[in-house]
N, C-alpha and C positions, 0 to 999 in steps of 0.2 A: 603628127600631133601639133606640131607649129603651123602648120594648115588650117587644121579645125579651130584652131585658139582667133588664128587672124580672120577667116570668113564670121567665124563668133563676134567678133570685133566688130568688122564692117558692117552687118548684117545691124545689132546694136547701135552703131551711130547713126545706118540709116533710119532706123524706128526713132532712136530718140530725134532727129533732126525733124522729120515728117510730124512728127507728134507734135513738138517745139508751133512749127509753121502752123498745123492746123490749128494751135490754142491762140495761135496770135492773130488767127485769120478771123477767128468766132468772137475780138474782141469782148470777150469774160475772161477778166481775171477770177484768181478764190473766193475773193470778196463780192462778186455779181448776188446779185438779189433781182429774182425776176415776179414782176407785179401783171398778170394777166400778160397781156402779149409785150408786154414792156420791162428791159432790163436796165438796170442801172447799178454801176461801180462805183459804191457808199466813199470811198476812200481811195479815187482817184487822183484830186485834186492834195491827197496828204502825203507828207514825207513817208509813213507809214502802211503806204501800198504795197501789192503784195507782187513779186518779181513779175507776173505775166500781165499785170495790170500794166506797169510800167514799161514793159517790153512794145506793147502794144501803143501805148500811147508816144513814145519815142518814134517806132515806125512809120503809126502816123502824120507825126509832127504837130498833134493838136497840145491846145493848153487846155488844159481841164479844169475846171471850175475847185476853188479854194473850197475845204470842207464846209467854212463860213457864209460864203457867198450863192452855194446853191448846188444843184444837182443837175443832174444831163440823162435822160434816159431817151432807149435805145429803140424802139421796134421794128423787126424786120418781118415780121407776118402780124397778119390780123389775129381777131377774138378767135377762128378757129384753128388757127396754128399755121394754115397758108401760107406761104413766104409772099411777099409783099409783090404786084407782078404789074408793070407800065399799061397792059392789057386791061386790066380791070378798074373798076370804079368801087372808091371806099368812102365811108362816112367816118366823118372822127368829130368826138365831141360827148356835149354836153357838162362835164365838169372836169375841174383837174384838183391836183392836191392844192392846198393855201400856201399862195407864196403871196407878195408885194407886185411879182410882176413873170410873165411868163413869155417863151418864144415855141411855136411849134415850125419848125422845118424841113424839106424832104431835104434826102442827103443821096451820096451814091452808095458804093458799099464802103468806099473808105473814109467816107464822113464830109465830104466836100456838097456844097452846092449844088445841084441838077441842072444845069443850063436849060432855058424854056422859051418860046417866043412872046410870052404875057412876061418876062421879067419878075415874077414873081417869085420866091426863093421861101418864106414864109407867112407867118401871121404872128403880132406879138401881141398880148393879153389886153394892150390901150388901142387896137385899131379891131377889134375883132367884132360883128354883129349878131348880136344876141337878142334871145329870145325874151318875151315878157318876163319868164321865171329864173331870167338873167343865162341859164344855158346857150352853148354855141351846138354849132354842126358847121365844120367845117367839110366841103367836097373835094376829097383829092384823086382827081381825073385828069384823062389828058383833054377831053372835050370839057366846054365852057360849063359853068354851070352858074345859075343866078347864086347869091348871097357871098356866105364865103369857100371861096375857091381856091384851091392850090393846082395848079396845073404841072404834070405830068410832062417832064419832058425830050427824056429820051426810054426807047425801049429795053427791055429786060427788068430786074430787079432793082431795087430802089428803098429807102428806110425812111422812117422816120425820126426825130430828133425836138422832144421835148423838153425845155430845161428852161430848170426854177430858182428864178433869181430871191433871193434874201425870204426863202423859206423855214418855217419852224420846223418842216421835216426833216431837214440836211443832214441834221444826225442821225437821223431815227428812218430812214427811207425804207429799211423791211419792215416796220409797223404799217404799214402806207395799205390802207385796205385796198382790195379791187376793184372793187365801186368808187371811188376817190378819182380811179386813173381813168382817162379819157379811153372811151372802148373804139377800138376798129370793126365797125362790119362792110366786109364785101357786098355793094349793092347787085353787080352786073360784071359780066365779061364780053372783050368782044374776041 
């Protein structure tokens, strides 16, 4: 009987431990709101996060933007659910939510920078080149592409990293329609 209680035991920590890891891996905490291919945690930045939001962001050692100052969202696959792949070539663009000022970024999986030989790391909302009806399209490949370009710079999986500085959304980010968020369509693979 003292057998089956302890393997019942161990069996239990290994699930809740794996579980634990995999919630922290998917960076979503409770509070995730996910906007078309785009996620983002309303209540990161607050004392008032919810344990796995905070877990996660400890791990990574990021600082997350104050509920005030703005929002950070997340996408790891395009408009059809794809996970995001160094192989391919995406468009991203044409509008974002209303903020005073905006950065788009690729990231690794754990939030850091992509090392690339163009040195390019992002685009922020005062250098971006736009079209007459003020929309962008940004190209994010690992080959050149004219306007604006984000290059691609190591192989495997990779994210993106949207966030809105001194926006009237911050509080309100699951009101944030889908049409609002900047779409990803995969153009090409190689």
């Amino acid at each position: 009987m003292l057998i089956k209680a302890l393997i019942a035991c161990v069996v239990g920590l290994a699930l809740g431990l794996w579980a634990t890891a995999l919630s922290l891996r998917s960076g979503r905490g409770f509070d995730a709101t996910t906007i078309g291919a785009w996620t983002v945690s309303e209540k990161a930045g607050a004392p008032d996060a919810d344990p796995y939001t905070r877990a996660g962001l400890e791990r990574s050692g990021e600082i997350p933007l104050a509920a005030g100052e703005g929002l950070q969202f997340i996408a790891r696959a395009d408009d059809t659910g794809a996970a995001l792949n160094s192989r391919c070539t995406y468009l991203v663009g044409r509008v974002t939510p209303p903020a005073r000022y905006w950065t788009l970024s690729l990231v690794d999986r754990q939030g850091f920078p992509v090392e690339n030989p163009a040195a390019r790391y992002g685009f922020r909302s005062s250098e971006i080149v736009r079209d007459a009806d003020g929309g962008f399209v940004i190209a994010v490949a690992a080959s050149a592409h004219s306007g604006n370009w984000l290059p691609i710079g190591s192989e495997g999986r990779f994210a993106l990293a949207l966030r809105l500085y001194d926006s009237p959304v911050s509080a309100t980010a699951g009101a944030i329609e889908k049409t609002a968020m900047p779409r990803i369509s995969r153009e090409s693979c190689r």
